[in-house]
N, C-alpha and C positions, 0 to 999 in steps of 0.2 A: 152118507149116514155114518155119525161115530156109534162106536160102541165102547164099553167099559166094563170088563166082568173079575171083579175080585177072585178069588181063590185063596187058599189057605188055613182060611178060618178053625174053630172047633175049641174043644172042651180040651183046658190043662189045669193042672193046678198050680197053686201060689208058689212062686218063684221059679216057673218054668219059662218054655220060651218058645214064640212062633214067627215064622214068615208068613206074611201076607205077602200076596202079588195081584198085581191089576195089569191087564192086558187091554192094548188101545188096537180097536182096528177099524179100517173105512181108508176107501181108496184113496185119499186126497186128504187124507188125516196128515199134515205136518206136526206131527208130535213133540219135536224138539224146539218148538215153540214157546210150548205151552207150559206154564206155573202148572206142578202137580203136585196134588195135596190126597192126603189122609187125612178125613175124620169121623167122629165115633158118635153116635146116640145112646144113650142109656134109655132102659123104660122111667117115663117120667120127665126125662130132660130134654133141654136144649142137644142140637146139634151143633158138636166144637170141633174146631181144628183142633188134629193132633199134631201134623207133618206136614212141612210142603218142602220141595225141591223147582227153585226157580229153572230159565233156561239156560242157564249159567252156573247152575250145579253149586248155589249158596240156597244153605237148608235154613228151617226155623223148625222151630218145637216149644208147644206147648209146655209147661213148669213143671206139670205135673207128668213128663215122658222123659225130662232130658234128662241125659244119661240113661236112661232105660232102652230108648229106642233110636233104630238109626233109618233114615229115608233115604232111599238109592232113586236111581233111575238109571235104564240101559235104554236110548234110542234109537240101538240098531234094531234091538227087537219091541220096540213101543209099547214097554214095559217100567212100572214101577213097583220098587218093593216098598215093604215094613218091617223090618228088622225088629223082633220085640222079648225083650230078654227081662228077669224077674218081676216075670207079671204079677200083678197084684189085684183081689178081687172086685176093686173098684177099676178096673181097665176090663171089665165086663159091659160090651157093646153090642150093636150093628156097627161094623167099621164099612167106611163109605170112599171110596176112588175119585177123583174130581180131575179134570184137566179145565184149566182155564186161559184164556189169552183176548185182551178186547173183550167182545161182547158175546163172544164162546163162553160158553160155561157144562160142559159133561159130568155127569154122574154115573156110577155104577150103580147094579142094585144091591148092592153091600152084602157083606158076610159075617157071620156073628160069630163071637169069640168071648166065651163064657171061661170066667177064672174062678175054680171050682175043688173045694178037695173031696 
């Protein structure tokens, strides 16, 4: 059984800055596998990719993050971050943890991150 549990989240204001992190755990979890992604729901919208970090440690990022935000990933501790620097009131989400590979696909149950003054 995998697991996916965000952390970080919370209330800043416009042009502050937070880490998200997502913790992978399950005995037989090969995490360094797995395409890991960030993405965000607003109320009302669609859910988007913000981030993902392949197995191979080449990122992508949405248009509306780049340069704003950076995607890590550490898989000694089967861990990925969110690096997120002058946030802007529209970067008010549920942000969501994903690992995928094949026909794996995990989710966390997200963390919300309200840009607020």
């Amino acid at each position: 059984q995998v697991q996916l549990v965000e952390s970080g989240g919370g209330l800043v204001q416009p042009g502050g800055s937070l880490t998200l992190s997502c913790a992978a755990s399950g005995s037989s979890f090969s995490f360094r596998i797995y395409t890991v992604g960030w993405y965000r729901q607003a109320p009302g919208k669609q859910r988007e990719l913000v981030a993902a970090v392949s197995s191979g440690g080449s990122t992508n990022y949405a248009a509306s993050v780049k340069g704003r935000f950076t995607a890590s990933r550490d898989n000694s501790k089967k861990t990925v971050y969110l690096q997120m620097n002058s946030l802007k009131p529209e970067d008010t989400a549920v942000y969501y943890c994903n690992c995928r590979w094949s026909n794996a696909d995990y989710w966390g149950p997200g963390t919300q991150v309200t840009v607020s003054s």
